[in-house]
SEMARKE-986457 format. One line per field, with one value per residue: residue number from 0; residue in one letter; z, x, y of N, C-alpha, C in turn. Coordinates in steps of 0.1 Angstrom, whole numbers, plus 5000, padded with zeros to 4 digits. Example, Ala and Ser with C-alpha at 12.3 -4.5 7.8 and 13.67 -1.06 7.14 Angstrom:
residues 2
num: 0 | 1
residu: A | S
n.w: 5078 | 5071
n.u: 5132 | 5128
n.v: 4943 | 4978
ca.w: 5078 | 5071
ca.u: 5123 | 5137
ca.v: 4955 | 4989
c.w: 5078 | 5079
c.u: 5132 | 5129
c.v: 4967 | 5000
//
This chain:
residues 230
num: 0 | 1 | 2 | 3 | 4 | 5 | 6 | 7 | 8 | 9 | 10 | 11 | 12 | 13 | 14 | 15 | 16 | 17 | 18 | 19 | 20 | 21 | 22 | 23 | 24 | 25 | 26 | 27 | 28 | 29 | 30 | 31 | 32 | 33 | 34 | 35 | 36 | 37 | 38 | 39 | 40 | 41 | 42 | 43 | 44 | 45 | 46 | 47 | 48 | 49 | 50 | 51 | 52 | 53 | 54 | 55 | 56 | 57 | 58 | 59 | 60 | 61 | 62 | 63 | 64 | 65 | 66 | 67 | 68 | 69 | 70 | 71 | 72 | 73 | 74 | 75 | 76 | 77 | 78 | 79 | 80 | 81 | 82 | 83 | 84 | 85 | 86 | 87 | 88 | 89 | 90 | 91 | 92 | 93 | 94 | 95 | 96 | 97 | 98 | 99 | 100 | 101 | 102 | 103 | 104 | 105 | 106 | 107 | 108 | 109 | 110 | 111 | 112 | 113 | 114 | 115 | 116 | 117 | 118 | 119 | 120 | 121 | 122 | 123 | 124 | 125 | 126 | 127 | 128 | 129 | 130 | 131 | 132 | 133 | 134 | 135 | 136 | 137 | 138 | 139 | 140 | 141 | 142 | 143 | 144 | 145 | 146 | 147 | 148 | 149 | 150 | 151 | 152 | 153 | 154 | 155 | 156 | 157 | 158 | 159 | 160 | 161 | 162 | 163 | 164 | 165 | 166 | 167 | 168 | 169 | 170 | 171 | 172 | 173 | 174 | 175 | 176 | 177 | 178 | 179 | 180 | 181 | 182 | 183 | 184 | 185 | 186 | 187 | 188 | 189 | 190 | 191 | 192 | 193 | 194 | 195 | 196 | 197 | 198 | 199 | 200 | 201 | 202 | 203 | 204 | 205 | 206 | 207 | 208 | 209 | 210 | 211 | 212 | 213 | 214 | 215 | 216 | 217 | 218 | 219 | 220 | 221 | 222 | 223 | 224 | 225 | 226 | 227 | 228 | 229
residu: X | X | X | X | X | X | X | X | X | X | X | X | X | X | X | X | X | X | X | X | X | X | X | X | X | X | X | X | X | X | X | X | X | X | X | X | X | X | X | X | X | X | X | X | X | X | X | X | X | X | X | X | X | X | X | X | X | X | X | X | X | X | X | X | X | X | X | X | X | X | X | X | X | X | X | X | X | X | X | X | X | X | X | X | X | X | X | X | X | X | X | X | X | X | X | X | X | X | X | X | X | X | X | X | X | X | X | X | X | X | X | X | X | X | X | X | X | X | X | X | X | X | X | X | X | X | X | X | X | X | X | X | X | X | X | X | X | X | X | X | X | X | X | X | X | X | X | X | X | X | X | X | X | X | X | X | X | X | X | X | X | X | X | X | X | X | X | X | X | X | X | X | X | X | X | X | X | X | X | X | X | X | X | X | X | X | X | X | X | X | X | X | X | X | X | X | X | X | X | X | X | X | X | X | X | X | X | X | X | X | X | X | X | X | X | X | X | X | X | X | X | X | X | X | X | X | X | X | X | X
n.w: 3126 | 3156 | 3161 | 3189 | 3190 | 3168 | 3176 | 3196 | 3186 | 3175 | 3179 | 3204 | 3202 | 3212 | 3197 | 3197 | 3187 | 3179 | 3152 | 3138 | 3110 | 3105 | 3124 | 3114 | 3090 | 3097 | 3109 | 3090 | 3080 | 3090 | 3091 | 3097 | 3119 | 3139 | 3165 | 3168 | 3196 | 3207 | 3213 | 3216 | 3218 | 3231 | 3257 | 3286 | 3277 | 3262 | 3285 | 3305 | 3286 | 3280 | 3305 | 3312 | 3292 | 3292 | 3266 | 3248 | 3230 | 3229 | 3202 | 3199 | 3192 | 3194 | 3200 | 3217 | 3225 | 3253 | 3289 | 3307 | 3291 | 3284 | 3259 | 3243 | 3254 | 3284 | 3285 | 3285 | 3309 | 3325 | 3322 | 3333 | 3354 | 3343 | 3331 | 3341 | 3341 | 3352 | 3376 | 3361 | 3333 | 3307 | 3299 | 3289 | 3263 | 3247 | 3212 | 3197 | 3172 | 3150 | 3127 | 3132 | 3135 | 3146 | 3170 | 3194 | 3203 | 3199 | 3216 | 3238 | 3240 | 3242 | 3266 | 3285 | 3285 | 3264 | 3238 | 3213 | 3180 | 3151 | 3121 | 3104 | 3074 | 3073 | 3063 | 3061 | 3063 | 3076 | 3096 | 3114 | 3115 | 3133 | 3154 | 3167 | 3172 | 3188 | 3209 | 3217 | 3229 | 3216 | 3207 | 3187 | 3158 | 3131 | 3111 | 3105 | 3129 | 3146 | 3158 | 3175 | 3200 | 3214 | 3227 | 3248 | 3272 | 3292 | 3293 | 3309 | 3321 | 3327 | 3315 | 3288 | 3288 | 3293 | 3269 | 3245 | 3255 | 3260 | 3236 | 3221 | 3224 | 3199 | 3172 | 3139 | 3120 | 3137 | 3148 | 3131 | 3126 | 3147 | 3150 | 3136 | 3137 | 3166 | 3156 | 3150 | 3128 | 3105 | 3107 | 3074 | 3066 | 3075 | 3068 | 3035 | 3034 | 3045 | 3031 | 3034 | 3041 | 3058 | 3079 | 3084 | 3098 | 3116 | 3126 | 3141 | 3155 | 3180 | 3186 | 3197 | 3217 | 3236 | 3240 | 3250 | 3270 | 3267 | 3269 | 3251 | 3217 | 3229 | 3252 | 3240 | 3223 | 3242 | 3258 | 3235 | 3227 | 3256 | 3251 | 3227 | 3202 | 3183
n.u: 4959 | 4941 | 4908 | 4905 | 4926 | 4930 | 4918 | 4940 | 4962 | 4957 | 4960 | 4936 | 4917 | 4890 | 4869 | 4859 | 4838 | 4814 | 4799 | 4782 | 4786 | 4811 | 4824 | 4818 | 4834 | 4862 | 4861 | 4857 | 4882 | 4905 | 4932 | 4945 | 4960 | 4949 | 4916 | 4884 | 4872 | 4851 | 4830 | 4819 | 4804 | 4801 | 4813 | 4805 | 4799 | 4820 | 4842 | 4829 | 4831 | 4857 | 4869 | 4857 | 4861 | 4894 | 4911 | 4943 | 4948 | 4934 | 4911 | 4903 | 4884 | 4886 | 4864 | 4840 | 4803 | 4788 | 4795 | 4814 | 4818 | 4845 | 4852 | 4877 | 4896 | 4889 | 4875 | 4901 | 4914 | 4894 | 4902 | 4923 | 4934 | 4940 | 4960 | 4981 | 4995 | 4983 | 4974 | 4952 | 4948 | 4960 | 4982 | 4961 | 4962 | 4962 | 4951 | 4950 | 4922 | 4914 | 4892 | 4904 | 4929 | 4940 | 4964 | 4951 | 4936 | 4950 | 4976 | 4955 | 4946 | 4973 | 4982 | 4965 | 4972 | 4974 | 4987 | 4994 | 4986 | 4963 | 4951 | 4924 | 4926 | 4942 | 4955 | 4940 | 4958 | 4979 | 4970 | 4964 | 4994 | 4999 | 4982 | 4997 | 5019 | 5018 | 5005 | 5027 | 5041 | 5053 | 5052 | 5028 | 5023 | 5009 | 5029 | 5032 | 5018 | 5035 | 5048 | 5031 | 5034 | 5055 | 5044 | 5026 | 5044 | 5064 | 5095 | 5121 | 5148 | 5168 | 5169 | 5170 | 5196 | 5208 | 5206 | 5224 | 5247 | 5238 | 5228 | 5253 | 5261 | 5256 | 5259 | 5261 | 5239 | 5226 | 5215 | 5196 | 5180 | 5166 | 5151 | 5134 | 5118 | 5111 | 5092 | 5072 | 5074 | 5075 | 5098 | 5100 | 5090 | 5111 | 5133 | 5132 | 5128 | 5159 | 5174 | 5188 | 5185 | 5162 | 5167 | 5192 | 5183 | 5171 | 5192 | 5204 | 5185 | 5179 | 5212 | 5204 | 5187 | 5198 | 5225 | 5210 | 5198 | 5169 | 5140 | 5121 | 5106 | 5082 | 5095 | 5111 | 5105 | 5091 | 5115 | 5130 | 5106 | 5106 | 5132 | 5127 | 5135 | 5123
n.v: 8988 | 8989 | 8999 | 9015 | 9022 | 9043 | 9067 | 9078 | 9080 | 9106 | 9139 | 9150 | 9180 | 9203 | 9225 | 9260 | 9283 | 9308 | 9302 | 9281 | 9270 | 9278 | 9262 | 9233 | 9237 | 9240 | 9211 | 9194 | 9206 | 9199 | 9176 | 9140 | 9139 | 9148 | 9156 | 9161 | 9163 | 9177 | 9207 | 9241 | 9272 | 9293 | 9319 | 9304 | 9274 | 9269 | 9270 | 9248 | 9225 | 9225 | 9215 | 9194 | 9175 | 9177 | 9181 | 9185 | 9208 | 9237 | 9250 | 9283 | 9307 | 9344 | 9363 | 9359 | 9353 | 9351 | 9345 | 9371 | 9388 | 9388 | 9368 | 9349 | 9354 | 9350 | 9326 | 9316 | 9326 | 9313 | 9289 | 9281 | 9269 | 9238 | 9244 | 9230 | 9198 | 9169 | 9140 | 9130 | 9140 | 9157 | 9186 | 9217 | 9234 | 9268 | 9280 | 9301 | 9312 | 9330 | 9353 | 9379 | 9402 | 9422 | 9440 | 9446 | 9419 | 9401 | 9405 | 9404 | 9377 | 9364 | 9376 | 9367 | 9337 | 9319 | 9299 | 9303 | 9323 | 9323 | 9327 | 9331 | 9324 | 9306 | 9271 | 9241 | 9218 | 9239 | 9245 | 9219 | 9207 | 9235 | 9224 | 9202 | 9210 | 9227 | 9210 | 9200 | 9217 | 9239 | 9272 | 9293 | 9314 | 9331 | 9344 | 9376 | 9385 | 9379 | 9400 | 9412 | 9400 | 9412 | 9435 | 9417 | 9410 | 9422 | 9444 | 9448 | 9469 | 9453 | 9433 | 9442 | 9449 | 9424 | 9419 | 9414 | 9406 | 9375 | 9370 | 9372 | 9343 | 9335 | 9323 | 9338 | 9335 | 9314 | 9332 | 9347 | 9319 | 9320 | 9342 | 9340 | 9315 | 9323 | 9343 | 9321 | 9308 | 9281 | 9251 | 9240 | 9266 | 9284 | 9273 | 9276 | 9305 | 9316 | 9296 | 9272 | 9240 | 9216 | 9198 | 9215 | 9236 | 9220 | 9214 | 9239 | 9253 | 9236 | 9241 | 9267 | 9269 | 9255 | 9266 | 9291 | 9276 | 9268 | 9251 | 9250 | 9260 | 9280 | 9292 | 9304 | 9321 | 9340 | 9343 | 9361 | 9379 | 9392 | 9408 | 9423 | 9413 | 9404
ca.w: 3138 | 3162 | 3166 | 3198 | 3189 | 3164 | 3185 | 3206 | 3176 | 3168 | 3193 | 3208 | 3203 | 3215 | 3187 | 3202 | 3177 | 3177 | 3140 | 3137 | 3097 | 3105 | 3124 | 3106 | 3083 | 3104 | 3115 | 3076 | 3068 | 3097 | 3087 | 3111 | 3133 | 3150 | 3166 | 3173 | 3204 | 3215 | 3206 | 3220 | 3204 | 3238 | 3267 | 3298 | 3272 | 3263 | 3299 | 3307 | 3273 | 3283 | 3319 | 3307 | 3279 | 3294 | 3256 | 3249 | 3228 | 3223 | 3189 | 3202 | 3188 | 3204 | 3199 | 3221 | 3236 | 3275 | 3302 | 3316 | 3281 | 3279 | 3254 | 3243 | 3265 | 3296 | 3286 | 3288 | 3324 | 3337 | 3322 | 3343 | 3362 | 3333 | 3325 | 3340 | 3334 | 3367 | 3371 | 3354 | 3321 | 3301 | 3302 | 3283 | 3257 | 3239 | 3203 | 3191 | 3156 | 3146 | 3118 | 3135 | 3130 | 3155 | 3180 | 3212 | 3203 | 3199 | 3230 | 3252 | 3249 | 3249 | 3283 | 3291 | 3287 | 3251 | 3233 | 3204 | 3177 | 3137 | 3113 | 3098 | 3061 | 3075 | 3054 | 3072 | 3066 | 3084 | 3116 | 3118 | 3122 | 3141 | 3165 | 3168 | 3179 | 3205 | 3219 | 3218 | 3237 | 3210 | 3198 | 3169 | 3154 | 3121 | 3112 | 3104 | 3138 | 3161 | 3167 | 3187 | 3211 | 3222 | 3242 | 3258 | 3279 | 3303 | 3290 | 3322 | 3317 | 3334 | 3299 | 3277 | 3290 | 3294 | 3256 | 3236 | 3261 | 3252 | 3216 | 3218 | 3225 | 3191 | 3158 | 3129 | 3112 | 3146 | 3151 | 3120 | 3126 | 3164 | 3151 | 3123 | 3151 | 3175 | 3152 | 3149 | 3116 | 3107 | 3096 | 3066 | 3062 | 3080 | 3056 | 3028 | 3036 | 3044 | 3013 | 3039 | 3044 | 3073 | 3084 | 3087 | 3106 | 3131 | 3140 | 3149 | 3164 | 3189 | 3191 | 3204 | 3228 | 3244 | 3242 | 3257 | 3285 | 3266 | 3262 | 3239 | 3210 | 3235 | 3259 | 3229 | 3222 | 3251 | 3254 | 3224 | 3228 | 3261 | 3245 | 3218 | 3192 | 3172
ca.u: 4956 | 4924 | 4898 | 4910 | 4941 | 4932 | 4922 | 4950 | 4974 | 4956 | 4956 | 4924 | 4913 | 4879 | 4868 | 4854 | 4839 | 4800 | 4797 | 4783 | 4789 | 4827 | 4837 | 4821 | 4842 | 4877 | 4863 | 4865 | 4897 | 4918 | 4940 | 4943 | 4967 | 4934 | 4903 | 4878 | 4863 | 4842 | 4828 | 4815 | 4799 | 4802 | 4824 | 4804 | 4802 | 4837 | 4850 | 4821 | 4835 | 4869 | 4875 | 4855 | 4872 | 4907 | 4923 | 4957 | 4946 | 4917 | 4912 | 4900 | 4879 | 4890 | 4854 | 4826 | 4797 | 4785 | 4803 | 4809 | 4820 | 4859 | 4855 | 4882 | 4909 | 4881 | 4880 | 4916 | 4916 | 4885 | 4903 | 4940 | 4935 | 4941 | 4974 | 4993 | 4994 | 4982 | 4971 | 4939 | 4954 | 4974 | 4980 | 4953 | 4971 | 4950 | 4956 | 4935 | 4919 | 4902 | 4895 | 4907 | 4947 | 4942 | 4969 | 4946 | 4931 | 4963 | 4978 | 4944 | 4944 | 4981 | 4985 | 4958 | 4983 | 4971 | 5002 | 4997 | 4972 | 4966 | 4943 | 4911 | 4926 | 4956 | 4950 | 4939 | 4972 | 4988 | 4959 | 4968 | 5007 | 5001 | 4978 | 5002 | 5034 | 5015 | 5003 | 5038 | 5046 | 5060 | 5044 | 5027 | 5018 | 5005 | 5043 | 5030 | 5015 | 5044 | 5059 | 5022 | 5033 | 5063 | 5029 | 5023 | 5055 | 5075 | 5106 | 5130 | 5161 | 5177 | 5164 | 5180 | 5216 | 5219 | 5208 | 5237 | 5254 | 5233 | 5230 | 5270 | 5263 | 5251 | 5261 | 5249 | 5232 | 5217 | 5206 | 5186 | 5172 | 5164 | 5143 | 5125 | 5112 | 5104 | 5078 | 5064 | 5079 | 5078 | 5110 | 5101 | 5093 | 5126 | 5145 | 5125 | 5134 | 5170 | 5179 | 5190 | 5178 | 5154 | 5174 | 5203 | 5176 | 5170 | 5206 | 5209 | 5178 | 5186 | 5223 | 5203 | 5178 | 5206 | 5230 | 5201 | 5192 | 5156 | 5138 | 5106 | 5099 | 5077 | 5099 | 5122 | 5092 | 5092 | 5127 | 5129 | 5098 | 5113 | 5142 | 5124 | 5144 | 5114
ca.v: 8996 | 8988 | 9011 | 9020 | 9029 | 9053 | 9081 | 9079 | 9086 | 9118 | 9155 | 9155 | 9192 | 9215 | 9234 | 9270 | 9294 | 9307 | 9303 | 9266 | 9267 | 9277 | 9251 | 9224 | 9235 | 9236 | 9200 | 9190 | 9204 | 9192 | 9166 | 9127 | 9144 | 9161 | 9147 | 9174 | 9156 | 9189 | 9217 | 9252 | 9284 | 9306 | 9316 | 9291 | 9265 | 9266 | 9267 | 9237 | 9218 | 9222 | 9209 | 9178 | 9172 | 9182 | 9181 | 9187 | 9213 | 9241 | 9259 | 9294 | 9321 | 9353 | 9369 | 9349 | 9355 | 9350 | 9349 | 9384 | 9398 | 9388 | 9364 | 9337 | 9354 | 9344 | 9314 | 9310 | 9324 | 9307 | 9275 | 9282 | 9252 | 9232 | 9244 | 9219 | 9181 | 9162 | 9125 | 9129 | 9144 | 9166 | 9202 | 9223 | 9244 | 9273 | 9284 | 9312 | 9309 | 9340 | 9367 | 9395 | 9402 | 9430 | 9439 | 9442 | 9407 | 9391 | 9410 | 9398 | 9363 | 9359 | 9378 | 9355 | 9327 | 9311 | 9294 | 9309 | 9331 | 9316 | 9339 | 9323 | 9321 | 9296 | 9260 | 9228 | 9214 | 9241 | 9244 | 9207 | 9211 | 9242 | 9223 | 9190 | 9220 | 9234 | 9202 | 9194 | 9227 | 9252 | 9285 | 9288 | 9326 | 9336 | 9353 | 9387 | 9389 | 9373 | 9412 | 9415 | 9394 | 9424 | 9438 | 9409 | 9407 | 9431 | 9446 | 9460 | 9473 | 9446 | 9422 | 9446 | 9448 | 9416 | 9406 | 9411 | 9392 | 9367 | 9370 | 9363 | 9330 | 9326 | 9323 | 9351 | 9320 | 9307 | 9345 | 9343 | 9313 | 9322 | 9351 | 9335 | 9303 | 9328 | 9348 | 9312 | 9300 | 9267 | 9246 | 9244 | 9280 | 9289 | 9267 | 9284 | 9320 | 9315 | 9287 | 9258 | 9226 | 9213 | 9192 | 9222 | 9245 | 9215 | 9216 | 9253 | 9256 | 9226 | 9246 | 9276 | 9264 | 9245 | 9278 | 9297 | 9271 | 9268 | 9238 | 9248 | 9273 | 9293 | 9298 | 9310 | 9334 | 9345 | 9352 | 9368 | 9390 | 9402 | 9414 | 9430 | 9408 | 9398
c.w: 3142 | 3159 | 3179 | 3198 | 3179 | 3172 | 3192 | 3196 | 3171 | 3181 | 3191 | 3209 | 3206 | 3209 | 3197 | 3195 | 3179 | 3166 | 3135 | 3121 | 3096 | 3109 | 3126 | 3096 | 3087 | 3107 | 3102 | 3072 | 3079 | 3096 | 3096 | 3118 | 3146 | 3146 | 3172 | 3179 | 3211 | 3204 | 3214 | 3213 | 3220 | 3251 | 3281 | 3291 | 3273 | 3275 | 3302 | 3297 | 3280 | 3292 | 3314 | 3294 | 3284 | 3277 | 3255 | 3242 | 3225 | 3213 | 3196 | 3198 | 3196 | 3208 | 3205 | 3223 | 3250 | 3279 | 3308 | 3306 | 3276 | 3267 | 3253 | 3251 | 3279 | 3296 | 3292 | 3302 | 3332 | 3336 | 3325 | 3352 | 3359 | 3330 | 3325 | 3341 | 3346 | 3366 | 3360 | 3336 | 3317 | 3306 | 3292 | 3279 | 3249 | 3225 | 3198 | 3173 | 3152 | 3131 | 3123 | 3138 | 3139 | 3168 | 3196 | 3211 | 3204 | 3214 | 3244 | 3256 | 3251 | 3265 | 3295 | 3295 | 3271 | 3242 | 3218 | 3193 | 3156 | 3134 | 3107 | 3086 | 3061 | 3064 | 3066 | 3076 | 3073 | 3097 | 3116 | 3121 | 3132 | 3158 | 3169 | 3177 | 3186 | 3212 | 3222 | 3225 | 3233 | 3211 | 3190 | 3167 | 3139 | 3121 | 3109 | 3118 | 3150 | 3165 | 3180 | 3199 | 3220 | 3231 | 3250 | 3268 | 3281 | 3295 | 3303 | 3311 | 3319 | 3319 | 3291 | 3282 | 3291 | 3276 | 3245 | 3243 | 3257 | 3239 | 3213 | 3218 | 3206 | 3173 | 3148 | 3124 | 3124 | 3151 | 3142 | 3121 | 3142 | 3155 | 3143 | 3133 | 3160 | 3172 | 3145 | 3133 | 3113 | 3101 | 3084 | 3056 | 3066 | 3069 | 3036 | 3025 | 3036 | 3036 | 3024 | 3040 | 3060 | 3081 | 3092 | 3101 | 3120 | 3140 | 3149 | 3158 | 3179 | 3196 | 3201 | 3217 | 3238 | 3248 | 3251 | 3266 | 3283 | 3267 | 3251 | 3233 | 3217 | 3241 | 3252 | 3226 | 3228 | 3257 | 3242 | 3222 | 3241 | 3259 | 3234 | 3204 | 3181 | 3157
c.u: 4942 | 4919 | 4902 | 4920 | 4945 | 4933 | 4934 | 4962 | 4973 | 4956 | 4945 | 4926 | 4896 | 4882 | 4856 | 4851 | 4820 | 4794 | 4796 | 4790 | 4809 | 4831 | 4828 | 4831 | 4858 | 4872 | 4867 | 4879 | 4908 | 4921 | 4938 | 4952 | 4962 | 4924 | 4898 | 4869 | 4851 | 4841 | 4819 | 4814 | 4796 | 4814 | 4817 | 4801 | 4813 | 4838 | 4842 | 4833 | 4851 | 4874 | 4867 | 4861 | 4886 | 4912 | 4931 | 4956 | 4934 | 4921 | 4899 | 4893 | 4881 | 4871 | 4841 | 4818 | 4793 | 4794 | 4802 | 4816 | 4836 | 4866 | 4868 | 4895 | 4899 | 4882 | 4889 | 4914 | 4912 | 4892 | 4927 | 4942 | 4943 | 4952 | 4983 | 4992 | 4989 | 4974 | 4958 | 4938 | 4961 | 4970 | 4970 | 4963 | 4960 | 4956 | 4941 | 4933 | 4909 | 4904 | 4901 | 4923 | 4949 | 4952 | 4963 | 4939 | 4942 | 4967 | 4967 | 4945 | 4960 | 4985 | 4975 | 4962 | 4974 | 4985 | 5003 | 4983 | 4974 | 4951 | 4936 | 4916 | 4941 | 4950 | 4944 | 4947 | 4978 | 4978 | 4968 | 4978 | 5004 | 4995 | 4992 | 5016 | 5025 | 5009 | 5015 | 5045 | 5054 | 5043 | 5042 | 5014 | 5017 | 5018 | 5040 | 5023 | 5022 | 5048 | 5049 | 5026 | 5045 | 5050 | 5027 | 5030 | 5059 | 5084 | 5115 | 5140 | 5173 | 5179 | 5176 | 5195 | 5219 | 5214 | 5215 | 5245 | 5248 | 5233 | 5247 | 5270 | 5262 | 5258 | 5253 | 5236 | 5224 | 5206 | 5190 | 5175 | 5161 | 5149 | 5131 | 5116 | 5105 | 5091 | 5069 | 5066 | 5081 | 5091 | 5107 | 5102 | 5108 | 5135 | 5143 | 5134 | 5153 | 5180 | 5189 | 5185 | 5173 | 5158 | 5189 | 5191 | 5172 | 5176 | 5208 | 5198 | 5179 | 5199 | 5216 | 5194 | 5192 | 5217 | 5222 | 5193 | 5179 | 5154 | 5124 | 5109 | 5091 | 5081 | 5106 | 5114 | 5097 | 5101 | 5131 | 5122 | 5106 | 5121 | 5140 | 5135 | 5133 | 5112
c.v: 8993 | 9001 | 9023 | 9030 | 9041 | 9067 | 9086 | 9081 | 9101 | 9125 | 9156 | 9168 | 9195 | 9223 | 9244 | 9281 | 9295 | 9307 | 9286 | 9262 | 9266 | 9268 | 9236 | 9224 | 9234 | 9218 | 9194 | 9191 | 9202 | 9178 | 9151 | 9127 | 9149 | 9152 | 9158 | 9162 | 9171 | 9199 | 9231 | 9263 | 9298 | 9306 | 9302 | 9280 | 9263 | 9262 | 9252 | 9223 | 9213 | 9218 | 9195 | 9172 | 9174 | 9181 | 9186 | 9205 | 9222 | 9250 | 9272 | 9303 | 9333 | 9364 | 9360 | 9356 | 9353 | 9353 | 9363 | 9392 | 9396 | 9381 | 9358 | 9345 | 9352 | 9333 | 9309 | 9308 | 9316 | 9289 | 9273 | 9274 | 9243 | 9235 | 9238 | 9208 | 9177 | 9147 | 9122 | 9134 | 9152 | 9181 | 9208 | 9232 | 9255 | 9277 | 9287 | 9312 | 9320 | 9351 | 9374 | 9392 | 9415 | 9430 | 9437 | 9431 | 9396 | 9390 | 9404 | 9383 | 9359 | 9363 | 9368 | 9341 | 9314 | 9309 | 9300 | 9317 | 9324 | 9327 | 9327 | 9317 | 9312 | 9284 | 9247 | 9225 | 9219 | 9246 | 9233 | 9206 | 9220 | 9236 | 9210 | 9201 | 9227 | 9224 | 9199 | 9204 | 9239 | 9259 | 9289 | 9306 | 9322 | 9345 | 9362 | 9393 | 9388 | 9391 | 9416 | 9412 | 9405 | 9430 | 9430 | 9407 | 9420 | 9435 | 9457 | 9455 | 9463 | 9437 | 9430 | 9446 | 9435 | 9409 | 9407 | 9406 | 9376 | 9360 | 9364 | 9353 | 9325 | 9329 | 9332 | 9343 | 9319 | 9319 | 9348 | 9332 | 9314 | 9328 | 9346 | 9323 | 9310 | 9337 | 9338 | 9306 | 9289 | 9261 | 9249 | 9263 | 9288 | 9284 | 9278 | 9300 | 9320 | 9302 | 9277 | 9252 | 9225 | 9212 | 9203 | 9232 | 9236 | 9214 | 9229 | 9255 | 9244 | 9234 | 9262 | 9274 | 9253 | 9258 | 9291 | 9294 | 9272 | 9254 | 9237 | 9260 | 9284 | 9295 | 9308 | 9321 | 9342 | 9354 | 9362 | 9381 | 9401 | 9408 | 9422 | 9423 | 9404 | 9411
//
C-alpha cells in the first residue's frame, strides 16, 4: 500500500473535546480504521474545524465552551449544512463522546441531529467500530443509554396504532433482534446476549430492515424510538 493510499482506507474523523490531555489520549487508542485529521477544544473552533475538514465523522464532546453557550449540540446545528453529501464531500456525521450519561445531554445533541452518544469509559477498539458504523450511516449508543433517545422523537397516536401492525411483520426472534440493534448493540453483542451466531443476527437484521422498508440502523432507531419499542 502507498502512502497515499493509506489515509484513504481509514474514517477521517475531528476530534472535539476541551481537555487537550483527553484527546491525546482518544488519538492513541483509536485503532487504523480512524485518522484524527483535526482537532478542537471549543464550540467556533469546532464549527471552523469542521466545515474545513468536512470529515465523514466528528467525535463530539457535549460540554464546550464559546459559542453562545450550547455547546456540542451547537455545534451540531451551526454545522447542518454538512449533513448531506455534495460534490465537494461526504456527509458530516456527529457522534457524541462524553462523561456525562445524563438524559438532557443525550436528548440535546440528538435533537440536534448527532448520529449517536458513546460514554468516556467505551475502549478504543470499540470508539473505532462505533466511529467506522456511523460513517457508514448506522446509530451507535452506549446500550444503557439508547431508551434516552424515546425524548428525542415525537410519539402521535397515529405511531402507536399502527405499530403492532408493524411488529406483525416480524418474527419473535427478528423482534428481539430489532430491539437489541436499535438501542445500538453491536452484532456481536446481539449474538452474545441472545446465544446465536453473527452471521445468524446478519440475516434477520437484513430480514427486518427490508420488512420494515428501512435501509440503515438509524432509521431503525428512529422507528423504534417512535414507537416507544426500545
Amino acid at each position: 500500500m502507498t502512502a497515499d493510499a493509506q489515509p484513504r482506507s481509514r474514517v477521517p474523523v475531528v476530534l472535539v473535546d476541551d481537555h487537550h490531555m483527553f484527546r491525546t489520549g482518544v488519538r492513541a487508542s483509536l485503532d487504523e480504521r480512524v485518522a484524527v485529521v483535526g482537532e478542537a477544544d471549543d464550540v467556533d473552533s469546532a464549527v471552523a474545524v469542521v466545515h474545513e475538514k468536512r470529515p465523514p465523522v466528528v467525535l463530539l464532546d457535549v460540554h464546550l465552551p464559546g459559542g453562545n453557550g450550547g455547546g456540542g449540540a451547537e455545534v451540531v446545528g451551526r454545522c447542518a449544512d454538512l449533513a448531506r453529501p455534495n460534490g465537494s464531500g461526504p456527509a458530516v456525521r456527529f457522534l457524541a463522546l462524553s462523561v456525562s450519561d445524563a438524559a438532557e445531554d443525550v436528548v440535546a445533541v440528538i435533537r440536534a441531529g448527532a448520529r449517536g452518544y458513546v460514554t468516556k469509559n467505551i475502549s478504543g477498539p470499540e470508539l473505532s467500530a462505533a466511529v467506522v458504523r456511523v460513517a457508514g450511516g448506522d446509530a451507535v449508543f452506549s446500550p444503557r443509554l439508547a431508551g434516552f433517545v424515546l425524548d428525542a422523537f415525537g410519539t402521535g397516536a397515529a405511531d402507536i396504532a399502527v405499530a403492532d401492525d408493524e411488529l406483525d411483520r416480524l418474527s419473535k426472534r427478528e423482534q428481539e433482534v430489532m430491539r437489541l440493534i436499535a438501542r445500538g448493540y453491536s452484532y456481536r453483542e446481539v449474538a452474545s446476549e441472545l446465544f446465536i451466531s453473527i452471521k445468524t443476527v446478519e440475516t434477520h437484521v437484513s430480514a427486518v430492515l427490508r420488512k420494515l422498508q428501512l435501509s440503515s440502523r438509524y432509521e431503525l432507531t428512529r422507528w423504534a424510538a417512535a414507537r416507544r419499542l426500545l
